[in-house]
C-alpha angles and dihedrals in degrees: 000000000000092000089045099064091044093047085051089042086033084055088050096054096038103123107233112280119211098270093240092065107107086185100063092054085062115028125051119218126268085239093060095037084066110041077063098038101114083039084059109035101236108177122229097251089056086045089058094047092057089047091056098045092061097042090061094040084049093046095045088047091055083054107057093032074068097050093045092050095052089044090047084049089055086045107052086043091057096048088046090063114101113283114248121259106233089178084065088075 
Protein backbone atom coordinates (compact mmCIF):
# COMPACT_ATOMS: atom_id res chain seq x y z
CA UNK A 1 0.00 0.00 0.00
CA UNK A 2 2.80 2.18 1.17
CA UNK A 3 4.67 1.84 -2.22
CA UNK A 4 1.73 2.39 -3.83
CA UNK A 5 1.09 5.96 -2.66
CA UNK A 6 4.78 6.87 -3.28
CA UNK A 7 4.83 5.30 -6.68
CA UNK A 8 1.49 7.47 -7.38
CA UNK A 9 3.35 10.81 -5.41
CA UNK A 10 7.11 9.30 -6.97
CA UNK A 11 4.96 9.54 -11.11
CA UNK A 12 3.99 13.10 -10.22
CA UNK A 13 7.48 14.31 -9.45
CA UNK A 14 9.01 12.53 -11.94
CA UNK A 15 10.90 15.42 -14.07
CA UNK A 16 9.69 14.96 -18.23
CA UNK A 17 11.58 12.19 -19.96
CA UNK A 18 12.26 12.47 -23.60
CA UNK A 19 9.45 10.91 -24.72
CA UNK A 20 11.55 8.00 -26.66
CA UNK A 21 13.00 6.61 -23.30
CA UNK A 22 11.11 3.11 -22.57
CA UNK A 23 13.09 3.09 -19.17
CA UNK A 24 11.66 6.29 -17.51
CA UNK A 25 8.11 5.09 -17.93
CA UNK A 26 9.15 2.32 -15.76
CA UNK A 27 11.76 3.06 -13.51
CA UNK A 28 11.82 6.19 -11.09
CA UNK A 29 15.09 7.95 -10.49
CA UNK A 30 17.89 7.06 -7.29
CA UNK A 31 17.40 10.42 -6.33
CA UNK A 32 13.80 9.97 -5.82
CA UNK A 33 14.11 6.53 -4.39
CA UNK A 34 15.66 8.07 -1.88
CA UNK A 35 13.85 11.38 -1.03
CA UNK A 36 10.87 8.37 -0.14
CA UNK A 37 13.06 5.84 1.25
CA UNK A 38 11.82 5.79 5.04
CA UNK A 39 8.01 6.23 3.25
CA UNK A 40 8.90 3.03 1.53
CA UNK A 41 10.87 0.90 3.84
CA UNK A 42 13.83 0.32 1.90
CA UNK A 43 16.30 -1.79 4.07
CA UNK A 44 19.75 -0.87 4.44
CA UNK A 45 21.03 -3.34 2.60
CA UNK A 46 18.86 -2.22 -0.33
CA UNK A 47 19.95 1.34 0.54
CA UNK A 48 23.53 0.28 0.07
CA UNK A 49 22.84 -1.49 -3.22
CA UNK A 50 21.48 1.53 -4.67
CA UNK A 51 24.60 3.49 -3.30
CA UNK A 52 26.72 1.41 -4.93
CA UNK A 53 24.95 1.33 -8.19
CA UNK A 54 25.37 4.89 -8.64
CA UNK A 55 29.13 5.10 -7.40
CA UNK A 56 30.17 2.72 -10.24
CA UNK A 57 27.85 4.36 -12.84
CA UNK A 58 29.61 8.07 -11.44
CA UNK A 59 32.67 6.86 -11.57
CA UNK A 60 32.24 5.14 -15.19
CA UNK A 61 30.56 8.59 -16.47
CA UNK A 62 33.86 10.71 -15.22
CA UNK A 63 35.56 8.41 -17.23
CA UNK A 64 34.28 8.65 -20.29
CA UNK A 65 33.45 12.91 -19.84
CA UNK A 66 37.32 12.56 -19.88
CA UNK A 67 37.56 10.42 -23.04
CA UNK A 68 34.91 12.76 -25.09
CA UNK A 69 36.58 15.66 -24.23
CA UNK A 70 40.04 14.39 -25.43
CA UNK A 71 38.51 13.12 -28.27
CA UNK A 72 36.51 16.74 -28.79
CA UNK A 73 40.11 18.33 -28.26
CA UNK A 74 41.56 15.94 -31.34
CA UNK A 75 38.81 16.87 -33.03
CA UNK A 76 38.66 20.74 -32.88
CA UNK A 77 42.71 20.61 -33.68
CA UNK A 78 42.07 18.64 -36.88
CA UNK A 79 39.18 21.03 -38.30
CA UNK A 80 41.48 24.14 -37.40
CA UNK A 81 43.98 23.00 -39.74
CA UNK A 82 43.95 24.79 -42.96
CA UNK A 83 41.10 23.64 -45.33
CA UNK A 84 42.40 21.65 -48.70
CA UNK A 85 42.62 23.54 -52.25
CA UNK A 86 40.79 21.52 -54.51
CA UNK A 87 41.49 24.17 -57.33
CA UNK A 88 45.10 23.14 -56.87
CA UNK A 89 44.21 19.72 -58.85
Amino acid sequence: MALLVVATTAGAQQPPQAPDDPLARVLFPPELVMQHQQDIGLRPEQRATITKAIQDFQSKVVDLQWRMQEQSQRLASLLEKPAIDQSRR
